[in-house]
C-alpha positions in Angstrom: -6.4 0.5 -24.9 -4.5 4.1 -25.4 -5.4 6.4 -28.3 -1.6 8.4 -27.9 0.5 8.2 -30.8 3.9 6.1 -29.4 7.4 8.0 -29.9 10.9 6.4 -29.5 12.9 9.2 -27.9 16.1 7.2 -28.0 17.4 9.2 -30.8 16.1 13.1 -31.7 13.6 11.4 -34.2 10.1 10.9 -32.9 8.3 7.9 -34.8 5.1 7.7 -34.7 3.1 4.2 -35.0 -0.4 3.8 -34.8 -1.8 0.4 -32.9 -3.2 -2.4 -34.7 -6.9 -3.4 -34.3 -6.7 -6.4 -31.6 -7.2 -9.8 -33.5 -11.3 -11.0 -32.7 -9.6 -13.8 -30.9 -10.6 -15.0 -27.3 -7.6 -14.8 -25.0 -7.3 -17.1 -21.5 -4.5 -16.5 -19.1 -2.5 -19.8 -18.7 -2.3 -19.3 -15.0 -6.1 -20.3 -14.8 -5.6 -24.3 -14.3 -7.4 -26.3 -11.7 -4.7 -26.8 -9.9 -3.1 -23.6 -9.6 -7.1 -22.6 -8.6 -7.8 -24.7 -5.9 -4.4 -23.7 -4.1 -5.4 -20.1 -4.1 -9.0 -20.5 -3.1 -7.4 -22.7 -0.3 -5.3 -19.9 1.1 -7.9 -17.1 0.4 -10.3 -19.5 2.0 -8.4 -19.9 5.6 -7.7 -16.1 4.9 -11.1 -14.9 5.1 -12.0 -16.8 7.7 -9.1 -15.6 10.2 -9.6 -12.1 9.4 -13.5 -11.8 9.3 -13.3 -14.1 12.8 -10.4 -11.6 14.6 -12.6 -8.6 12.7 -15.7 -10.6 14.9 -17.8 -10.8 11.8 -17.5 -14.0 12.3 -17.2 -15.9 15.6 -16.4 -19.4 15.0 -16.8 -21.8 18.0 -14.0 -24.0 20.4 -14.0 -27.4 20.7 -14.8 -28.0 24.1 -11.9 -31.1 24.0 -10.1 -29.5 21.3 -9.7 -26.2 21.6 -7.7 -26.0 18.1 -10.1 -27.2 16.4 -13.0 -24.8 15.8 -16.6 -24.7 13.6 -18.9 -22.4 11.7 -22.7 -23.4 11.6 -23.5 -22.0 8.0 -26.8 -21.2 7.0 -28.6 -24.0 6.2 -27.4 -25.9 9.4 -23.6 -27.2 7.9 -20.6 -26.9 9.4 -17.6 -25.9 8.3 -14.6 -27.2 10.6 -11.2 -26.2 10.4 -7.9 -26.1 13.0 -6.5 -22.1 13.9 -4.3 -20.8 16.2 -4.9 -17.5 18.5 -1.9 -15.0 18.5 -1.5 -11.3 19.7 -4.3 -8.9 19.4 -6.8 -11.6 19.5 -6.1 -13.0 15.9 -6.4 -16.2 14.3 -4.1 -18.1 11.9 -6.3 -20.9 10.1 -4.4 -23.9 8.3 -5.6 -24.2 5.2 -5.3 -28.0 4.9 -7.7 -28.4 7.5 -11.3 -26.6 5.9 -13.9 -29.7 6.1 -17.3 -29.3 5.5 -19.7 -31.6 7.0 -23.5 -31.9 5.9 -25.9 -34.9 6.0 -23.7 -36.3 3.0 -20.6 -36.7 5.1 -17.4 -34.8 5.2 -15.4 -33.8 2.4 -12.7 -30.8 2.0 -13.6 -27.8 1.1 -11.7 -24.5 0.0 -13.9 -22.3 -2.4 -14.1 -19.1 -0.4 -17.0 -17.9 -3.3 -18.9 -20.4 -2.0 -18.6 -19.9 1.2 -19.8 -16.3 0.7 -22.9 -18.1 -0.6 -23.4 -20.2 2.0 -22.8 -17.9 5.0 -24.2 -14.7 3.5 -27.1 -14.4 6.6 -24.5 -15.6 9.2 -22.2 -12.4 8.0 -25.1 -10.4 7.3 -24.1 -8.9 4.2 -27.2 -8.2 1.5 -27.7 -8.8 -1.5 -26.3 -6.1 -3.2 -23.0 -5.9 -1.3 -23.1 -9.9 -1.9 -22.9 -9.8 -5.7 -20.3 -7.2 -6.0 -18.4 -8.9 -3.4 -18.1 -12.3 -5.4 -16.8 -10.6 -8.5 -14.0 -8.6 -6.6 -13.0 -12.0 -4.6 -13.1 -13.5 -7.8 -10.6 -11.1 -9.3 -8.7 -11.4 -6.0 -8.2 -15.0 -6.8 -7.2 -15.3 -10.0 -4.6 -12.4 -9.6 -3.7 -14.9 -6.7 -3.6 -17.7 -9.4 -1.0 -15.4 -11.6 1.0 -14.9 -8.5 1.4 -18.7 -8.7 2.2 -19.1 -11.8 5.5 -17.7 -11.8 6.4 -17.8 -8.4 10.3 -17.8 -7.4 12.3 -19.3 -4.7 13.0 -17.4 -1.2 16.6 -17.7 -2.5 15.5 -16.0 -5.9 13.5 -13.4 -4.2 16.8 -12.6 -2.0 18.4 -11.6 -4.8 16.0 -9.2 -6.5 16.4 -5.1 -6.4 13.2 -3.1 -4.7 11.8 -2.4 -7.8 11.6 -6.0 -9.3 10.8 -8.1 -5.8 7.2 -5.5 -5.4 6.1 -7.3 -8.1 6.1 -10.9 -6.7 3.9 -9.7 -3.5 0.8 -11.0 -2.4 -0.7 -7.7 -1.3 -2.6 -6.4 1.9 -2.2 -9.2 4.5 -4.9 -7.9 6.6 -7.8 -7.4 3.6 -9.2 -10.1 2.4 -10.3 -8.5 -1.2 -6.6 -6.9 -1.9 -6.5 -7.5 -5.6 -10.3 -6.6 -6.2 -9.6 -3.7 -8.9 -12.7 -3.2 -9.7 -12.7 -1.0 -13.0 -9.7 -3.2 -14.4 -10.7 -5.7 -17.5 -8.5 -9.0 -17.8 -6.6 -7.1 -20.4 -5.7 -4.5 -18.2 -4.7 -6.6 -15.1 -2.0 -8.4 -17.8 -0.7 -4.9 -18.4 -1.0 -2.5 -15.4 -1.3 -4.7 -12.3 2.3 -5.3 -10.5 2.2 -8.8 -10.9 2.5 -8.5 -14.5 5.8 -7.3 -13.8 5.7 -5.1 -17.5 8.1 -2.3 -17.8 5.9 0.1 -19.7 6.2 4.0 -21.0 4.0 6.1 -20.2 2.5 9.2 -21.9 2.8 12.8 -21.3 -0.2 15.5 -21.2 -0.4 19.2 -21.6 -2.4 21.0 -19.1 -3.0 24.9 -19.4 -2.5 26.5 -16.3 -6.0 28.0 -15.9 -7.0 24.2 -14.9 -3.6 22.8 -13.9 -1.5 24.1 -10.8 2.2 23.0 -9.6 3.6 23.2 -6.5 7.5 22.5 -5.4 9.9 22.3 -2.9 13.2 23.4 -2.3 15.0 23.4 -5.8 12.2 22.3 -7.1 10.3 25.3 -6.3 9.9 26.2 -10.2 8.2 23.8 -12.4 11.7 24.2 -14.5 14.2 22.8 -12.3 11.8 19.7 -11.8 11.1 19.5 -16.3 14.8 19.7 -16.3 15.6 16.9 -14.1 13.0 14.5 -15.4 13.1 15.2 -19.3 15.8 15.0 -21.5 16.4 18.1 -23.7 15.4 16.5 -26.7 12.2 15.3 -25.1 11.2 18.6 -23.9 11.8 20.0 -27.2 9.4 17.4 -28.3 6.8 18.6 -25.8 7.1 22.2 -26.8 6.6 21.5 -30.7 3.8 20.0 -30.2 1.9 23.0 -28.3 4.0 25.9 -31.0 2.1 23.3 -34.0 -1.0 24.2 -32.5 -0.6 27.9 -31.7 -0.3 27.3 -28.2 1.9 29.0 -26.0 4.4 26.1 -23.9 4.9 28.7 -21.5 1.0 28.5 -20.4 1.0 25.4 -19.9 2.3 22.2 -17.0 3.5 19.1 -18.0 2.7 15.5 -16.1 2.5 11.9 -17.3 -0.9 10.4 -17.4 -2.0 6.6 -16.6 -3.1 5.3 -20.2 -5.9 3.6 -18.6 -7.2 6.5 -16.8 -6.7 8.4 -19.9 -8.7 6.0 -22.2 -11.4 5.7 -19.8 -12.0 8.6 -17.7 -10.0 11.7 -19.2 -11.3 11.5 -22.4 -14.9 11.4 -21.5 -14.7 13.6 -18.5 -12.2 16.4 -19.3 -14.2 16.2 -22.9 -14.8 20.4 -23.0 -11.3 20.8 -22.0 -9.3 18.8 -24.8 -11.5 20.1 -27.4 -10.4 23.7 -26.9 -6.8 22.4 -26.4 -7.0 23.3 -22.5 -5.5 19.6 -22.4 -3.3 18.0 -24.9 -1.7 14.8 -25.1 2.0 14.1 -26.0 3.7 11.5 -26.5 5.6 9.3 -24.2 9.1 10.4 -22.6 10.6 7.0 -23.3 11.7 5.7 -19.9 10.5 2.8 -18.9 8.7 2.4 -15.5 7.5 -0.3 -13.4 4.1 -0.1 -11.2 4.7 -0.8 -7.9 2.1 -2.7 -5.4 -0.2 0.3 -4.8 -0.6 -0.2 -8.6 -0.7 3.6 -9.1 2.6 4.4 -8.3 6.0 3.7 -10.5 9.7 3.6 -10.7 11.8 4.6 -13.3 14.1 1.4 -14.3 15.9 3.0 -17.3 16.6 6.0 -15.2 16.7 5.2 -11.2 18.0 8.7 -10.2 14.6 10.2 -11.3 11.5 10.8 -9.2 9.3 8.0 -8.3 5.8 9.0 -10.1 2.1 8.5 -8.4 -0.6 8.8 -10.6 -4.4 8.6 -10.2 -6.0 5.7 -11.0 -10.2 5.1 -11.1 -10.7 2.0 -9.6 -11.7 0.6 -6.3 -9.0 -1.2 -5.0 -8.9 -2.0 -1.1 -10.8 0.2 0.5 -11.0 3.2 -1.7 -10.9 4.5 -5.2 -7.3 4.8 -6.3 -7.3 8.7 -7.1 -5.6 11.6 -6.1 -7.4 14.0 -3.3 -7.0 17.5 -5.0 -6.7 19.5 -2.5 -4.1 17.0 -0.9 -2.2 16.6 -4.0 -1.6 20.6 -4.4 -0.7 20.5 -0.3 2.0 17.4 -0.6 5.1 19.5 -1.1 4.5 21.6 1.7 3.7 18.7 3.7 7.0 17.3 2.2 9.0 20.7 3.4 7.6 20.6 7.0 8.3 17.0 8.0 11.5 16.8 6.2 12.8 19.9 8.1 11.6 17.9 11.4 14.1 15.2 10.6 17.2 17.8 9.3 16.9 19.9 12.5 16.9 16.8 14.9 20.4 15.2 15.5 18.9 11.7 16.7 16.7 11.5 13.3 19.1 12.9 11.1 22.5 11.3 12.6 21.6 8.7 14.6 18.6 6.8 12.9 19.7 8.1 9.1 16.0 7.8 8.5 15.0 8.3 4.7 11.9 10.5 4.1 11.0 9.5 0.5 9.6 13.5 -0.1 6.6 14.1 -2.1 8.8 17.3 -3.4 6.1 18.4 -6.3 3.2 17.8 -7.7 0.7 19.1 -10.6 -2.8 19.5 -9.4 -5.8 19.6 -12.3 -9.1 20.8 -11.2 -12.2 19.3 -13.1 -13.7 22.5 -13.7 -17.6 21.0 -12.3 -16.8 18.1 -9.8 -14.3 20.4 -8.0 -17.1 23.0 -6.8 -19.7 19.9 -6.0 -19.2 19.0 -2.3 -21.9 16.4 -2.5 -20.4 14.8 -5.7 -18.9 10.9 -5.0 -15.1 11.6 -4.1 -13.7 9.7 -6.8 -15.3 12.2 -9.4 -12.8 14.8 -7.6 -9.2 12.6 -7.7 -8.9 12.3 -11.5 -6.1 14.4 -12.6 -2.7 14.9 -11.3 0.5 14.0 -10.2 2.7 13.8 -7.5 6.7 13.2 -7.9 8.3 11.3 -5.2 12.1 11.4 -4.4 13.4 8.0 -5.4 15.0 5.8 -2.7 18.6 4.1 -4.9 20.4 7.7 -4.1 19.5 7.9 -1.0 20.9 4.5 -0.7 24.9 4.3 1.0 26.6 1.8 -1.2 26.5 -2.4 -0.3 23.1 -1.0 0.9 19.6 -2.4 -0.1 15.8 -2.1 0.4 12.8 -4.1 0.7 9.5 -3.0 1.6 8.1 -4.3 5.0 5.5 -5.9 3.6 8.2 -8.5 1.5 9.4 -10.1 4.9 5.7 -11.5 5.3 6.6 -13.3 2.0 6.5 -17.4 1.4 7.4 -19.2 -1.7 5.9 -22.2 -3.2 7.9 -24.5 -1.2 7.0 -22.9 2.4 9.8 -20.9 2.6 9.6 -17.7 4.2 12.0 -14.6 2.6 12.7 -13.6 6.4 13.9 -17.1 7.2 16.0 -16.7 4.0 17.9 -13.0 5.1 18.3 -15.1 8.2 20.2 -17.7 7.3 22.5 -15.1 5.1 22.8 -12.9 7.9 24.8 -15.1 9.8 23.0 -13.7 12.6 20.8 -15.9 15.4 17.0 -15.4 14.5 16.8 -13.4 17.9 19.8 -10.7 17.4 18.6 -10.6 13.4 14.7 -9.4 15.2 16.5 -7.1 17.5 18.0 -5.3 14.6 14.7 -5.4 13.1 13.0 -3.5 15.9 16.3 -1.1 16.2 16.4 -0.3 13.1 12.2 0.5 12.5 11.1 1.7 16.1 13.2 4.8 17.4 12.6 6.8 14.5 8.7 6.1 14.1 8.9 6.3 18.5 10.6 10.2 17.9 8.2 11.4 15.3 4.9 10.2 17.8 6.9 11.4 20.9 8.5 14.5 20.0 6.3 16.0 17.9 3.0 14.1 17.9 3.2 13.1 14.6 2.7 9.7 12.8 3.3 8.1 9.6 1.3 5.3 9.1 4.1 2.8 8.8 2.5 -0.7 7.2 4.1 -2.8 5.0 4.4 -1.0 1.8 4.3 2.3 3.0 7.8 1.3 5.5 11.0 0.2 3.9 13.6 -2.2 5.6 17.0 -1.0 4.6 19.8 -3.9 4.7 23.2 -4.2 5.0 25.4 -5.9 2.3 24.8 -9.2 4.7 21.2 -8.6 5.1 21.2 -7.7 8.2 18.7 -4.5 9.1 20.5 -1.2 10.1 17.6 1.6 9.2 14.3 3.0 7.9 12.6 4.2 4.7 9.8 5.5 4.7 7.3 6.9 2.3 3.4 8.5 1.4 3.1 11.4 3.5 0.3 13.4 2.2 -2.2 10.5 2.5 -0.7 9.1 5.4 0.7 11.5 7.8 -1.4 12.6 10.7 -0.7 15.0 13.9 -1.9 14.7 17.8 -5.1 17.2 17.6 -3.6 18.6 21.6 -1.5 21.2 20.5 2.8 20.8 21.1 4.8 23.3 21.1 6.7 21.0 18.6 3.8 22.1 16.2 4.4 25.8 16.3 6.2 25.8 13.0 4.0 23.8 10.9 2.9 26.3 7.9 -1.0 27.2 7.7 -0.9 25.3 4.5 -0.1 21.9 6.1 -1.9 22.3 9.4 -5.1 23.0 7.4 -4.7 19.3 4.9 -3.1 17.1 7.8 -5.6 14.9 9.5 -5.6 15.2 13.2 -6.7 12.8 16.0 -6.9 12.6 19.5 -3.7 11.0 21.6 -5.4 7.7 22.4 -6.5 7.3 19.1 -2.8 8.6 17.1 -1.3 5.6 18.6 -3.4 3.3 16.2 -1.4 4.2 13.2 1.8 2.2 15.0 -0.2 -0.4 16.4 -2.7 -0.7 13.8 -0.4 0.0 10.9 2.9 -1.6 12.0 2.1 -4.2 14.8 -1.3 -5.2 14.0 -0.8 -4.9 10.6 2.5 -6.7 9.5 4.2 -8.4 13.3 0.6 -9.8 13.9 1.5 -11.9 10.6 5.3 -11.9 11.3 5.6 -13.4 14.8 4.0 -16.5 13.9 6.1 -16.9 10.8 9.3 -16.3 12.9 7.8 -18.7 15.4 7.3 -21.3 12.6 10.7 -20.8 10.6 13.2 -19.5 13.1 11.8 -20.8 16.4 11.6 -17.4 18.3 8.4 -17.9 20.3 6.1 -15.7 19.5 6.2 -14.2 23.4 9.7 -13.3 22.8 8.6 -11.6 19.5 6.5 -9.0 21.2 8.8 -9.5 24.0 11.7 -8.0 22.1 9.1 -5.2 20.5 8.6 -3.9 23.9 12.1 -4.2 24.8 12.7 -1.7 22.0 10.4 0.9 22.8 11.3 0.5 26.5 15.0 1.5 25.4 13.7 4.3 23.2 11.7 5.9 26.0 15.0 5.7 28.6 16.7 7.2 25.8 15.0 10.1 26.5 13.5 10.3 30.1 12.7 14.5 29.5 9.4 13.3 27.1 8.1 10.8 30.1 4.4 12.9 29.7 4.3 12.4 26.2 4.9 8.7 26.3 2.0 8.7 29.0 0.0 10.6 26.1 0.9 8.3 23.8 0.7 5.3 25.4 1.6 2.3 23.2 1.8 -0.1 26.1 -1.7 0.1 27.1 -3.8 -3.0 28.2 -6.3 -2.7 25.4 -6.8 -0.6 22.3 -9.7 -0.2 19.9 -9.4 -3.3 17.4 -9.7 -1.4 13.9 -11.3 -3.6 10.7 -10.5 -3.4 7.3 -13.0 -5.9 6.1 -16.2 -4.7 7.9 -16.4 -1.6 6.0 -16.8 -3.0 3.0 -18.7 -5.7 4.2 -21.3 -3.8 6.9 -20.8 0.3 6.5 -19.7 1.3 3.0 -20.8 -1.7 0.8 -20.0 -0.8 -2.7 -22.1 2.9 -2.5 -21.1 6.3 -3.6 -20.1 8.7 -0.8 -18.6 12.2 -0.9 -15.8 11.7 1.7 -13.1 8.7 1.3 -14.0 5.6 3.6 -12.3 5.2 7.3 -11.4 1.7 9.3 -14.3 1.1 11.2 -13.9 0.5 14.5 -15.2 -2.3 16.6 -14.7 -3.4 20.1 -11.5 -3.7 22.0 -7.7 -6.4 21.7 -5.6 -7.1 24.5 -1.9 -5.2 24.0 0.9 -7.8 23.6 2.8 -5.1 24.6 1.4 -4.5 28.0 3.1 -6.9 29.8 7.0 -8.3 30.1 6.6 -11.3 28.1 6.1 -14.6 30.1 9.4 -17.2 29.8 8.6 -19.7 27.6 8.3 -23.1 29.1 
């Protein structure tokens, strides 16, 4: 729990409490009931098995008379039977209420995917160590699914919610299997901190002298001032300042950020140890305004104050694929990164006027070196992501008014009754399922198409990171999109395009070759989210899933016509290819990384090839 004194700012009188001891009482979340259990495990269950079978980890076999109906020999010679269906990109949709397990006692149901990691550790080949962390981070998974559960709302209620309240009813990654692992998180803090706790919380402020801390800015916010003043009230900032003057310090040598309470509590203090004791770092108390963490559990939104920057802080704990920090070097580089692909989109008429994209800019950021881990190259990367903080341009004024968001991600969304949120925005659309899709496409594709086209660059547009923006009807008419630092990444062949891209950013961007820059569409967007989507659509709005991908490619088609002078680059980047390079985001966990220490972040591993759904003009349906 956090040591910082608490202040209520809502008047010019800072009160001070200190927390009470926590009662020796044993605590256990309600949502953990047996039935509320087994439907999670259930779900995770036919989960894991479609992804770790389209990942080829595993490769269940056909009935030769049922070719639905498909089995997995386990290790000691059972089988586990179940009923999937193939879709684009070679992947598998399991049905939950089919998992039977046959052994020499019979067959019974079976749905505990911990279990199953028991039984089928040699068939996955995982070892023991990766085995036993694995279990506890499933585990966690699950009963964060069980929460999820326990106060699920109606596809009607859902509907109805703003952006910031509807992120915290999500599921998570569709695609990883262990999306809720948090490893580093106790019970206690998963009821505070994770999204699906949906707790508006303050947090604190920290001090950081400027011979450890650096700022960078764009545009107005070029001076650490301008962003201070928008962001703290006057009375607040006065606060901050008598705090350092109490001490003897000087407010002028010094940068002010917020600070995770959890990272604070139990990383800060221990590792930046030398640094508060000499008043190099000192805390402050919180600025009052209550914010709400988002899905990537790091990043929050102001709810007392929407006007004000969205704020990402780093977090210590292995989430997904990676440790939830921030990169230092990539963290200091954000603005400019911010500056250069903004000014992309402002001197482009088709991005600026005719898509209206939003670029949610990463317009400043404080950057705080650890003084030893900074100048250790062979130190574990999460020992160099502890400090910082980036300030994000918040979406609600960038919003015209009857106008409202959702993040990509949401659409993938059923409620306890079966109901998908898509099928719901459907329905109040007024729209057929078919011209709703189409706007879909319109409004995502051209300006994601013009940014890989024109200037061989690519966000990496999957479902949290891209925003569907809605009409007051619900019906699609444009793109958000966010995380460029982490997420932005440049064709490594040179484009003329490129010639004013600043030192700065050229050096922090990633770059890849063509054939593989396409990945972050396909992998990020169609893989990633419409490999999930088309079947739902299929399910709840009857639109075959061939005329899903069939109106995808109809889109891009229309985009690349739109603009016949770029016909080489949309040979470069060729997103209608036959095959491309199936990406996993299980194995790595599973077969490369396991749970070790490295000094570089983690990549997608890479395995084999999928057939394009794209490729081809879609076949009529029968």
């Amino acid at each position: 729990m956090s040591t910082f004194p608490v202040h209520d700012f809502s008047d010019s009188t800072a009160v001070t409490t200190t927390p009470a001891h926590p009662a020796a009482q044993l605590y256990a979340p309600p949502e953990l009931t047996p039935e509320r259990w087994s439907r999670a495990s259930r779900r995770l269950l036919a989960k894991l098995l479609g992804e770790f079978a389209y990942e080829e980890i595993l490769r269940p076999e056909p009935d030769p008379g049922d070719p639905g109906r498909h089995t997995l020999v386990l290790d000691d010679g059972d089988r586990l039977v179940f009923r999937a269906r193939r879709g684009a990109y070679g992947g598998w949709r399991v049905d939950p209420r089919s998992l039977t397990l046959h052994d020499p006692d019979g067959e019974r149901p079976f749905t505990d995917p911990l279990r199953f990691l028991v039984l089928a550790r040699r068939l996955i080949g995982i070892d023991g160590d990766t085995l036993g962390h694995l279990i506890r981070e499933l585990s966690t998974t699950l009963a964060a699914d069980a929460a999820l559960d326990h106060t699920a709302a109606s596809a009607a209620r859902l509907a109805d919610l703003g952006y910031a309240e509807l992120e915290g009813h999500q599921t998570g990654h569709p695609w990883i299997v262990l999306n809720k692992g948090r490893v580093g998180f106790s019970a206690t803090d998963t009821a505070r901190w994770a999204p699906e706790a949906r707790t508006p919380l303050a947090l604190p402020w920290i001090a950081v002298s400027t011979r450890l801390a650096a700022y960078r800015g764009t545009g107005r916010l070029s001076d650490p001032e301008a962003l201070y003043g928008t962001e703290l009230a006057p009375h607040v900032r006065a606060a901050f300042d008598a705090v350092l003057t109490e001490r003897g310090l000087d407010p002028a040598a010094y940068l002010y950020l917020p600070v995770h309470p959890w990272q604070w509590d139990e990383v800060l203090v221990q590792l930046y140890a030398p640094a508060i004791a000499e008043g190099a770092i000192v805390p402050l108390p919180t600025d009052g305004d209550l914010r709400l963490p988002q899905q990537s559990i790091r990043t929050f939104l102001n709810l007392d104050r929407p006007e004000r920057h969205t704020v990402k802080l780093p977090l210590s704990i292995l989430n997904t694929l990676v440790w939830r920090g921030l990169p230092t070097r990539r963290t200091l580089a954000a603005p400019a990164v911010t500056a250069w692909v903004l000014g992309l989109r402002d001197n482009d008429p088709f991005l600026r006027d005719e898509t209206r994209v939003i670029l949610q800019g990463e317009v400043a950021s404080v950057t705080v070196e650890h003084p030893l881990y900074d100048r250790l190259p062979e130190a574990p990367y999460q020992y160099k992501e502890l400090l910082g903080a980036i300030w994000r341009q918040p979406l609600p004024p960038g919003l015209a008014p009857g106008e409202r968001a959702r993040t990509l991600a949401a659409l993938l969304h059923t409620d306890p009754a079966g109901r998908a949120l898509t099928a719901e925005l459907v329905e109040r659309s007024g729209l057929a399922p078919e011209e709703w899709l189409r706007r879909l496409f319109h409004a995502m594709l051209p300006p994601l198409l013009h940014f890989l086209y024109r200037y061989g660059t690519v966000f990496s547009p999957h479902g949290e990171n891209a925003i569907v923006v809605f009409d007051e009807r619900d019906r699609p008419t444009r793109l958000a999109v966010k995380d460029f630092v982490d997420d932005v990444n440049i064709s490594s062949v040179p484009l003329p395009e490129h010639a004013s891209m600043p030192e700065e950013v050229r050096e922090i961007l990633l770059t890849e070759d063509p054939g593989f820059l396409i990945q972050f569409i396909h992998s990020g967007l169609f893989v990633g989210v419409f490999r999930y989507l088309a079947p739902l659509c299929e399910e709840q709005l009857g639109v075959p899933e061939g005329e899903f991908w069939g109106l995808v490619r109809a889109e891009i088609l229309h985009h690349q016509a739109r603009f016949p002078e770029l016909k080489e680059r949309f040979e470069t980047f060729d997103l209608l290819t036959e095959r491309i390079e199936r990406l996993c985001l299980n194995r790595n966990r599973l077969h490369l990384d396991g749970y070790r220490d490295r000094a570089e972040r983690p990549h997608a591993a890479v395995h084999g090839t999928v057939p394009n759904p794209l490729a081809t003009p879609p076949r009529p349906a029968p």
